[in-house]
C-alpha positions as CSV (number, residue, x, y, z in Angstrom):
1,X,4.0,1.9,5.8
2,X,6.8,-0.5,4.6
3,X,4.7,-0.9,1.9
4,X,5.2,2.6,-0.2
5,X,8.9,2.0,0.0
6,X,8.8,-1.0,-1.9
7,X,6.5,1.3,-4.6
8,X,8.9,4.0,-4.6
9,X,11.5,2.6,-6.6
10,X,8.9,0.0,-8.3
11,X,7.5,3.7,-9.8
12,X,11.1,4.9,-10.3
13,X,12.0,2.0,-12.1
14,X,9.2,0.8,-14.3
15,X,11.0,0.4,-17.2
16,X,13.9,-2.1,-15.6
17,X,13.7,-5.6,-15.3
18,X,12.7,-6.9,-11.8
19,X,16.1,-7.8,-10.3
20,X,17.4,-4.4,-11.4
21,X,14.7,-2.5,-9.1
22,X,15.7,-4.2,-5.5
23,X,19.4,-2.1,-5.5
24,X,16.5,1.2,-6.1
25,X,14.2,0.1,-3.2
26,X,17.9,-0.3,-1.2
27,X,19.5,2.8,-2.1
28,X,16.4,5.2,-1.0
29,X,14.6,2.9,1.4
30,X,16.4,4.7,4.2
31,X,15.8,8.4,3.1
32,X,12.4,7.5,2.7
33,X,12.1,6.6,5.9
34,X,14.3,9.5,7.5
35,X,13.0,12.4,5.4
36,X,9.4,11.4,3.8
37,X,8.1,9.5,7.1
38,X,5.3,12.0,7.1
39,X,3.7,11.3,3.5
40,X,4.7,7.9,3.0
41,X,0.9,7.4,3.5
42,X,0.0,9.6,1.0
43,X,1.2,7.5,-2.4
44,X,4.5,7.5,-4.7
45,X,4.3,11.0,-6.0
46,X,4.1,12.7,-2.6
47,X,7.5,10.3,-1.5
48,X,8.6,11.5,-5.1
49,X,8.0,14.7,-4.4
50,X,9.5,15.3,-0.9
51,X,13.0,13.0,-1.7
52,X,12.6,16.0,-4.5
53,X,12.6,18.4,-1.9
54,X,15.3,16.8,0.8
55,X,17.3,16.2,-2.8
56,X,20.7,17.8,-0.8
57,X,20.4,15.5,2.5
58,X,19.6,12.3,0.2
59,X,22.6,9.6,0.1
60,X,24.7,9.1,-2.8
61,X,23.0,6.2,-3.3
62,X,19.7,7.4,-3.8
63,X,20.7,10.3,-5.4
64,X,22.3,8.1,-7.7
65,X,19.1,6.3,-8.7
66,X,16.7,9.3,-9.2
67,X,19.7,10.8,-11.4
68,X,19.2,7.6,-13.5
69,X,15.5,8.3,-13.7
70,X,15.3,11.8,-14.6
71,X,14.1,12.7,-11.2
């Protein structure tokens, strides 16, 4: 379970350098866990998909970092 919020932001930030993707993995790793509990099994694009969806109860944070993606 712990595992697909480590892949979220790895997915998110593909293109950044490894120290640059632990503040991603930080900033969502909570809304994951609060909003996308229920597909967190079911790969990246479905966690994608539902932060997507619960876009207005994310943090700032998070917000923030699939801003900077093009999410």
């Amino acid at each position: 379970m712990s595992r697909i919020l480590f892949m979220i932001p790895l997915a998110l930030i593909a293109s950044s350098a490894s120290a640059q993707q632990q503040p991603g993995h930080d900033a969502c790793a909570r809304d994951v866990s609060r909003h996308c509990r229920a597909v967190m099994n079911n790969g990246d694009s479905a966690v994608l998909a539902c932060l997507k969806q619960n876009r207005t109860r994310l943090s700032k944070a998070c917000d923030k970092v699939l801003t900077e993606h093009g999410q």
